[in-house]
Steps between C-alpha positions, in 0.01 A plus 500: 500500500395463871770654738646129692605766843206412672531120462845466580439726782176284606752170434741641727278603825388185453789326530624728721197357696583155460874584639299633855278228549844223455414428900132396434554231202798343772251461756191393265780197380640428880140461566391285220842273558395430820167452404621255234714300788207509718296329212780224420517379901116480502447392124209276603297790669611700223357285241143484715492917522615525134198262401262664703608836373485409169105367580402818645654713200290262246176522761542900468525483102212275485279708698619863357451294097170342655364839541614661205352187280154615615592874472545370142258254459367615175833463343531150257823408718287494800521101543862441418589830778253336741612169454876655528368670841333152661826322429713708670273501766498158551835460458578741764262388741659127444867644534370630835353253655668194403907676491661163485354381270526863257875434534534189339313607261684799400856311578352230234380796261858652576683160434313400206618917331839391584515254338367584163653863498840299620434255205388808239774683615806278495388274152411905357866663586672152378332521167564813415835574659496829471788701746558383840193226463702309759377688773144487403493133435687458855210721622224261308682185661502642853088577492451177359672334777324722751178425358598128517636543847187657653286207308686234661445660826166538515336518718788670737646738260167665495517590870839703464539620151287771431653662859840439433437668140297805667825541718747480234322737299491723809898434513565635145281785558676617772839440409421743175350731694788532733742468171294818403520674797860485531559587161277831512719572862816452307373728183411754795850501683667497148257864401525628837912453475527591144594887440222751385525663155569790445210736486266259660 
């Protein structure tokens, strides 16, 4: 049997680690908070850069799976990859040049998953009732209503959506982060305070 020393002492530096870097993870979430507020007050630009980002991303997959289609032409997937490659290409290039119109059609793709993921969801959890369905079913209701919401808004809702959701996911993130941080400061006080073995 394999001596567990090592990993608990590996485990430990690591944390110990973790415990020194507390002031990092604070500022990394401060940052992304305000980053998140920053994307909520100008959701509409948001929305635009998100698109556009999301255009370039799918114009740099294209062209890296373009290139390793013909790298790999010999292969008997060598359509179906090149095909795969064009489309994102096209896609991107599309997303890029014509933003507004990308947005609405992702806030419609978005809508339409709420809706049926709301509906899946909420008929799914009150069929089978299993423990604390409730929530899940509330859950189910609430995405179908967003999807619904964002459908009868269209085409506004498509303008400010996808940035207000990029900034509330920034939110979250950052409020964990600094929920992390603090903890790993507290853990550090409470070691630093705590009295050394004996021995040690």
């Amino acid at each position: 049997m394999s001596d567990p020393k090592p990993l608990v002492r590996s485990l430990g530096s690591g944390i110990e680690h973790l415990h020194r870097a507390w002031g990092w993870f604070v500022g990394l979430g401060v940052l992304l908070v305000v980053l998140g507020c920053l994307c909520i007050l100008g959701e509409v630009v948001t929305t635009l850069i998100t698109v556009i980002v999301l255009g370039w991303l799918l114009l740099f997959s294209g062209g890296m799976a373009l290139v390793h289609a013909f790298r790999t032409r010999t292969w008997s997937g060598f359509f179906l990859y090149l095909l795969s490659a064009v489309l994102r290409l096209v896609t991107g290039f599309l997303l890029i040049r014509y933003p507004l119109i990308g947005a609405l059609t992702l806030t419609l793709l978005l809508a339409s998953l709420f809706i049926v993921g709301g509906i899946f969801r909420a008929v799914g959890a009150a069929s089978l009732r299993f423990p604390n369905w409730g929530w899940t079913a509330a859950s189910g209701l609430i995405a179908l209503a967003l999807g619904v919401m964002l459908l009868a808004q269209l085409p506004a809702s498509s303008l400010w959506f996808l940035g207000l959701a990029v900034g509330i996911d920034l939110l979250f993130e950052g409020s964990g982060l600094i929920a992390l941080g603090t903890a790993l400061r507290s853990r550090a006080t409470a070691s630093l305070g705590a009295p050394r073995p004996a021995g040690a």
